[in-house]
C-alpha positions in Angstrom: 117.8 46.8 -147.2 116.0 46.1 -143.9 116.1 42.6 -142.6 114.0 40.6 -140.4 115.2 38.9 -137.6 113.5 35.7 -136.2 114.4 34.9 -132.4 113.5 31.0 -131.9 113.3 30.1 -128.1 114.5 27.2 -127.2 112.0 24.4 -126.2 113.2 24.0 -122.6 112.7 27.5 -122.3 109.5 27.8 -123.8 108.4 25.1 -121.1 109.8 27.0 -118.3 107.9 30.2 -119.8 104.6 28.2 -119.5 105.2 26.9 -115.9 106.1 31.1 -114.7 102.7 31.5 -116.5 100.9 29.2 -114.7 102.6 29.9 -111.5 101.3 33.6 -111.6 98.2 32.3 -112.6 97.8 30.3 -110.0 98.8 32.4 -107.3 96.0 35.2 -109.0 93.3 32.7 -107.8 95.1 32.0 -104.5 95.0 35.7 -103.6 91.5 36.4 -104.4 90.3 32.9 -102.4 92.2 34.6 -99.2 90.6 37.6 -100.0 87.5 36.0 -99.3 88.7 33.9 -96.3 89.7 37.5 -94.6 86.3 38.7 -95.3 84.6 35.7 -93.8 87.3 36.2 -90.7 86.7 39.8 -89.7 84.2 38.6 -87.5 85.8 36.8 -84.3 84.3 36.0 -80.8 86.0 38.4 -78.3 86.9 36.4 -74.9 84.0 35.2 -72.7 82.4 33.2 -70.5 79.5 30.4 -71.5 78.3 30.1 -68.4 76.3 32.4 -66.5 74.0 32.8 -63.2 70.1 34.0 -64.1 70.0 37.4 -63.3 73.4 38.3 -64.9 74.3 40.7 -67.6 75.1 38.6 -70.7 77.1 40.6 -73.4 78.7 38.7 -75.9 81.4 40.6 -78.1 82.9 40.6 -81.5 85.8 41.6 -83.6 84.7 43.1 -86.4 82.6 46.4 -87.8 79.6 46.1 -90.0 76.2 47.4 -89.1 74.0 44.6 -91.3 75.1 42.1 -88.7 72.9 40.5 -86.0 72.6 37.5 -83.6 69.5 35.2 -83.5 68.8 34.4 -80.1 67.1 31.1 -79.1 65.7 29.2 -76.0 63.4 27.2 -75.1 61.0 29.9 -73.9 61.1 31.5 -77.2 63.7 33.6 -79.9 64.9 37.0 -80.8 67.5 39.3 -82.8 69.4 41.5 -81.7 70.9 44.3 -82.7 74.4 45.2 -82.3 76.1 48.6 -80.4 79.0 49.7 -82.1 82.4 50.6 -80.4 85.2 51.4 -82.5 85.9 47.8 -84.1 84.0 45.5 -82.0 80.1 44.8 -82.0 78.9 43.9 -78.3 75.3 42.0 -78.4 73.6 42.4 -74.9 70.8 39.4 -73.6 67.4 40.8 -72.9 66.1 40.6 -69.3 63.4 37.7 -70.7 66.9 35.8 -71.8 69.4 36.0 -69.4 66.4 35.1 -66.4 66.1 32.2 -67.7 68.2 29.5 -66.9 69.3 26.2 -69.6 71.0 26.5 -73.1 70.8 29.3 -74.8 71.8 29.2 -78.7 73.4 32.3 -81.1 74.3 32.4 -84.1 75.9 35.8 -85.7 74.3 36.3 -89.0 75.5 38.8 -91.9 73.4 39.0 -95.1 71.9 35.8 -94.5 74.7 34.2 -94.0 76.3 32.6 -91.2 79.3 33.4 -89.7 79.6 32.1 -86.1 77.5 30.6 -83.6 77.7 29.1 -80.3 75.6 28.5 -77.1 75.8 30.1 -73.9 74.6 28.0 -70.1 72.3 29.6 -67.8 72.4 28.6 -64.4 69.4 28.8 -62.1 70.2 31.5 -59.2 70.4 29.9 -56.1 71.8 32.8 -54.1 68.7 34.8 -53.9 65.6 33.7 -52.6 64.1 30.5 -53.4 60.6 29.3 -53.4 59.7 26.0 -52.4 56.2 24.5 -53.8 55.6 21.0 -52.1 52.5 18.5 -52.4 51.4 15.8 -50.7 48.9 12.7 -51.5 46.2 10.9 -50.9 45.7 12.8 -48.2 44.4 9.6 -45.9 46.4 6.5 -45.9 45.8 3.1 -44.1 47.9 2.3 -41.0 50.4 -1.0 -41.0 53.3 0.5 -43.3 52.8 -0.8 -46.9 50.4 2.0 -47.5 52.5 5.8 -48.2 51.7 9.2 -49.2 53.7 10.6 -51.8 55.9 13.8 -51.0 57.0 16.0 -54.1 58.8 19.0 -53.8 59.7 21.5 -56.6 62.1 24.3 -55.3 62.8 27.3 -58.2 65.0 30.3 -58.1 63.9 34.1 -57.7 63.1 34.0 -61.3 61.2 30.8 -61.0 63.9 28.5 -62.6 63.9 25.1 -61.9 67.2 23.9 -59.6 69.9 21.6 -60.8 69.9 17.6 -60.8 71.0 16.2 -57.5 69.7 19.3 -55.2 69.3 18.6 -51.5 65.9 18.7 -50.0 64.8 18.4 -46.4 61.9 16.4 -45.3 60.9 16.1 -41.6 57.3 14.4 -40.9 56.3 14.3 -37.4 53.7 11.8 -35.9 52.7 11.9 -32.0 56.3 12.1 -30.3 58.0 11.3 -32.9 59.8 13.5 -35.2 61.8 12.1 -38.2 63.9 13.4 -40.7 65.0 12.8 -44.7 66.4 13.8 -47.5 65.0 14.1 -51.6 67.4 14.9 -54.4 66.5 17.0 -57.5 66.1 15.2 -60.7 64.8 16.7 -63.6 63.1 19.6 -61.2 61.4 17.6 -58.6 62.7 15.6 -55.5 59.9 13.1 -54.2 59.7 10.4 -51.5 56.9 7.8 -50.5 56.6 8.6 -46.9 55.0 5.3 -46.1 52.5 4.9 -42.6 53.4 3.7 -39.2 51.3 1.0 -37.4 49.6 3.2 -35.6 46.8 5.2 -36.9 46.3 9.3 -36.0 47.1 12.4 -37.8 51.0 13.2 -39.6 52.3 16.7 -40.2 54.9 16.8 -42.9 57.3 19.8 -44.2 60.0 20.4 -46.7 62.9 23.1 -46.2 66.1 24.2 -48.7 68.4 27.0 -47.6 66.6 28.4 -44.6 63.1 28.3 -46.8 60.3 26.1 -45.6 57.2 24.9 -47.2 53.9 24.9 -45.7 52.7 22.4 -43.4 51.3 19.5 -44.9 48.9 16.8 -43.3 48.2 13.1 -43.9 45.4 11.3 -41.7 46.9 7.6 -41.6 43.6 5.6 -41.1 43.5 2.4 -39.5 43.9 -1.0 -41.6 40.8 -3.3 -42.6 39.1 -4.3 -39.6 39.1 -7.9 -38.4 36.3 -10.2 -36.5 34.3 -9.4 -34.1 31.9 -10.1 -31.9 28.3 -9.5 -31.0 25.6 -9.6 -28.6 22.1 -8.1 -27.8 19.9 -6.8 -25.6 15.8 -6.4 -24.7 13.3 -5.9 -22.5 11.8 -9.5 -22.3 11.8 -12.2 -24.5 8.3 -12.2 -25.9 7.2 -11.9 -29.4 5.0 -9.2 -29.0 6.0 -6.9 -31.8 5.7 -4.1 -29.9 9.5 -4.0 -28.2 13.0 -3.5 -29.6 15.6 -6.2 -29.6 19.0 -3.8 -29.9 22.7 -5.5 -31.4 26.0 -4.1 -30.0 29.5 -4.7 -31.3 31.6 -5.4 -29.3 34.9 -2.7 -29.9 36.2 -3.8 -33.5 39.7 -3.0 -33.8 42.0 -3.5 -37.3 45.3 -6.0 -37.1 47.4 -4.0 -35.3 45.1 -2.6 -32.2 43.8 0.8 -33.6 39.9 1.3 -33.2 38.2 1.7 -36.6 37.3 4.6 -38.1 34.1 6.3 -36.5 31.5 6.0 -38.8 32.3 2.2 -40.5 29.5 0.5 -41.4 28.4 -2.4 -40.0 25.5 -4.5 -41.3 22.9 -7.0 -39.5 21.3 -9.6 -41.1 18.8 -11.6 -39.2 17.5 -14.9 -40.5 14.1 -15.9 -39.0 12.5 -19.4 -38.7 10.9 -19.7 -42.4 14.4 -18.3 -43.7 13.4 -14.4 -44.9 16.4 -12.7 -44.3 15.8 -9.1 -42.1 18.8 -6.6 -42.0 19.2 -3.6 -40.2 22.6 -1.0 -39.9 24.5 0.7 -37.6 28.0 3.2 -38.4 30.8 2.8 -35.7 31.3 5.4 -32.6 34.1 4.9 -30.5 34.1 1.2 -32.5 31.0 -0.1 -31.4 28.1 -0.4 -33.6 24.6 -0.8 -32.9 21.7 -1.8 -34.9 17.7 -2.3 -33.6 14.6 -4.5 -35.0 10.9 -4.6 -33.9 10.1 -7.5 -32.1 7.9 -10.5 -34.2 4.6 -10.9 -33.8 5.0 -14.4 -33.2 7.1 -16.8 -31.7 10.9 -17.3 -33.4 13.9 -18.3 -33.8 16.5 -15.3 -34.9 20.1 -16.3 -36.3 22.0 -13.1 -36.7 25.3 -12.7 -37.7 26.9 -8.6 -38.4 29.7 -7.7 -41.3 31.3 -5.1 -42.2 31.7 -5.7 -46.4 34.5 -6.9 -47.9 36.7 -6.6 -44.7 35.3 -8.7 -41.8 32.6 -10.6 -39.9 30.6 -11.4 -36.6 30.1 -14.7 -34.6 26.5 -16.1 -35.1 23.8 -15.4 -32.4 20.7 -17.9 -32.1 18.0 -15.5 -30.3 15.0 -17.0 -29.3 10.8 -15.3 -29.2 8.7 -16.8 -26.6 4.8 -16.7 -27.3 3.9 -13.2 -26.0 -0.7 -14.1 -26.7 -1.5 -17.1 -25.2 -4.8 -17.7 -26.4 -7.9 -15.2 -28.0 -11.6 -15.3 -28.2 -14.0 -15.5 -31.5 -16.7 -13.7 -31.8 -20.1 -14.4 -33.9 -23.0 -12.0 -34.8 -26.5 -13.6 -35.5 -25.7 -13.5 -39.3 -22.0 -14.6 -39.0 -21.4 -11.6 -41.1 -19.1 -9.9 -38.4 -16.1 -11.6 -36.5 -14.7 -10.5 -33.8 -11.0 -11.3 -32.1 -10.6 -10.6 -28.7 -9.7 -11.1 -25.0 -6.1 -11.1 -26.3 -4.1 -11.0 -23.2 -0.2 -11.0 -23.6 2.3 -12.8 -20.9 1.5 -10.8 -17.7 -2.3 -10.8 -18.4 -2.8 -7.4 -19.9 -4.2 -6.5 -23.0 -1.9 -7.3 -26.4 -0.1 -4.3 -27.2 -1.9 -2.3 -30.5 -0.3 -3.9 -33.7 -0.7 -7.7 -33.6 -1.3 -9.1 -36.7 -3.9 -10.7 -37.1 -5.1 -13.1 -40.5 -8.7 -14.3 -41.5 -8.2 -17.1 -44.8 -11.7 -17.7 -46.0 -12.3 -20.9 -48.2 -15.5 -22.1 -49.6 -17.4 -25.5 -48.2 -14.4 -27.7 -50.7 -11.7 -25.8 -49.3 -10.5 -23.7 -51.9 -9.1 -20.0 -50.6 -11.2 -17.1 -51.5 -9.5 -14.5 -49.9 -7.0 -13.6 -47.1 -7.9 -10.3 -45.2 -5.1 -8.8 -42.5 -6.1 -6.8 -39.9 -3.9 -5.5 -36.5 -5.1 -5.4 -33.3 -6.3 -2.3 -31.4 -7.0 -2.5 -27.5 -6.9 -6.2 -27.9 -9.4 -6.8 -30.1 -9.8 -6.4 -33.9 -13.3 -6.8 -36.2 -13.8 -8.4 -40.0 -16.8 -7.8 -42.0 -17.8 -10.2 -44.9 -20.0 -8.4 -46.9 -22.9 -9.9 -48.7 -21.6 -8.0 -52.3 -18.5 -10.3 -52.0 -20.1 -13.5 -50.1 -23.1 -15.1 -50.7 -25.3 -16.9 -48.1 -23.6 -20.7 -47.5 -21.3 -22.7 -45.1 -17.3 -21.2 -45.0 -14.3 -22.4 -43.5 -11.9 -19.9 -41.3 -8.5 -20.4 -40.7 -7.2 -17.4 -37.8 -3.5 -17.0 -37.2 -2.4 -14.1 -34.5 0.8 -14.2 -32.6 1.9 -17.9 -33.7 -1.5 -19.4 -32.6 -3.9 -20.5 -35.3 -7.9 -21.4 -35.1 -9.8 -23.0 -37.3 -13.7 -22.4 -37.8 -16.8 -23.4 -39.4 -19.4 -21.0 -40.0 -23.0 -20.3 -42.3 -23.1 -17.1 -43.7 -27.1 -15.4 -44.1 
């Protein structure tokens, strides 16, 4: 008779049996999750520098074998993957030449399957043990003397591989003007050093260089120009004093000179305006040599009284000269024909008794018998005489007035037209 025997476990046991369960369990999980954890680890950045001089070989290195992994590469001139070379259990990454030039922050990142695994950044520093080139500039290029005006100096040194140098870098400036040779100093900030290199008092020509490491720039020039010009004064000149329109009357600056003593620039222009009697303004010009300025005017054809006063715009102006035409025709003849159709001016004798020169003016107003003005004909003289015609087309047979005005002197007549 077979029996059937029923083993009854214990509660407290049964617990512990469910805790060993759960345990194992447990550690199942745990296992695989390291599992995992190694396979994410087999990759590890060998020892290595993150610093490095453009120019070097950069090879970074890892622990690890597995020919779908890469490193992505990136600057700011650009990025790039690379591929790895295989050496028993380590892949070694080498920088292209285009990379490792280039000096700032370089970034990596070592990528498997898409996935990330490390990255870091590597430092390029610019090269400043080979040779170095040294662009400089200068401007404006003219500059006013008295030392508030400056020409700004820049300077931007880079490496053999054209790499900007570091922050703080020491340039040297020397600027030499007539015996005097000075020197200073820039630092680098952001890739340029720069400094105002202001004018002296003086005014003349300044020669300017820059120099790091035994490399110099080219020489640089700044014309330092001199200041605004102050007043000044003027005078003139002439033959005689008569208004004869026929001579020149010449103006002359004395030497104008700017605050400090320098001679203005050659070529400044200086302007001469000439008020006459009946207050028409006249101007005439003249450009600086040496500092002195000159500017002419025809004589008048009749007596005056000139004020003239010179300026240069904007900057300065000339004392006032009060210049004074004497009467140059003293008196002249009219002239009838039969008919009173043609008048004649003449005899007109200027101061030392010869004839006027060619080119008085001479005016003929006509008016009818009540006085009103018909016309005004203008004539000059030639050999001291000069003709007008009234024509029968225009004027008809009858009494006229005439009013003559040559040289300042002015004749009135009376006359019957046939």
């Amino acid at each position: 008779m077979n029996s059937t025997v029923t083993l009854e476990i214990p509660n407290k046991l049964k617990t512990k049996l469910y805790i060993l369960i759960l345990f194992i369990l447990f550690n199942g999980c745990q296992d695989t999750n390291i599992q995992t954890n190694v396979e994410d680890d087999i990759f590890k950045l060998l020892p290595s520098r993150n610093k490095y001089v453009a120019g070097e070989k950069i090879q970074l290195q890892f622990q690890g074998k597995n020919n779908n992994s890469f490193l992505w590469l990136s600057t700011a001139f650009g990025s790039t993957m690379l591929t790895p070379a295989e050496e028993k259990d380590n892949l070694t990454f080498t920088f292209p030449i285009s990379f490792s030039q280039k000096s700032g922050s370089c970034y990596w990142r070592l990528v498997n399957d898409e996935k990330i695994l490390l990255e870091g950044e590597v430092y390029i520093l610019p090269n400043t043990e080979k040779t170095i080139s040294l662009e400089s500039f200068l401007g404006p290029k003219r500059i006013a003397a008295g030392g508030t005006d400056f020409s700004m100096l820049v300077a931007a040194p880079t490496d053999m591989y054209d790499n900007v140098l570091g922050d703080s870098t020491e340039i040297n400036i020397h600027y030499q003007f007539k015996n005097d040779i000075e020197k200073a100093t820039a630092y680098l900030r952001n890739g340029i050093g720069w400094k105002n290199i202001y004018s002296p008092h003086n005014s003349g020509r300044m020669l300017i260089t820059t120099s790091h490491k035994g490399q110099s720039s080219k020489e640089m020039t700044t014309i330092v120009n001199p200041a605004n010009a102050m007043d000044f004064n003027i005078s003139y000149s002439r033959n005689h004093n008569y208004a004869d329109g026929n001579q020149m009357i010449t103006f002359t600056s004395d030497v104008i000179m700017d605050t400090f003593g320098n001679t203005v620039s050659d070529g400044t222009l200086v302007t001469f305006f000439v008020k006459n009697s009946t207050g028409a303004l006249l101007k005439t010009h003249g450009t600086t040599i040496n500092g002195i300025a000159k500017g002419s005017l025809l004589h008048p054809d009749k007596p005056e009284i000139w004020s003239v006063t010179a300026y240069i715009t904007g900057t300065a102006k000339s004392n006032s000269l009060a210049v004074r035409f004497a009467p140059a025709v003293k008196d002249f003849k009219i002239g009838y024909t039969e008919d009173a159709r043609t008048i004649s001016i003449h005899q007109m004798q200027s101061f030392m008794g010869q004839l006027a020169p060619d080119g008085i003016l001479v005016a003929l107003e006509i008016r009818d018998e009540k006085g009103i003005l018909l016309e005004t004909m203008r004539a000059t003289s030639r050999e001291g005489e000069v003709r007008f015609i009234l024509s029968k087309d225009f004027y008809s047979s009858g009494n006229y007035q005439l009013r003559f005005s040559a040289a300042g002197i002015i004749k009135r007549k009376e006359v019957t037209l046939q």
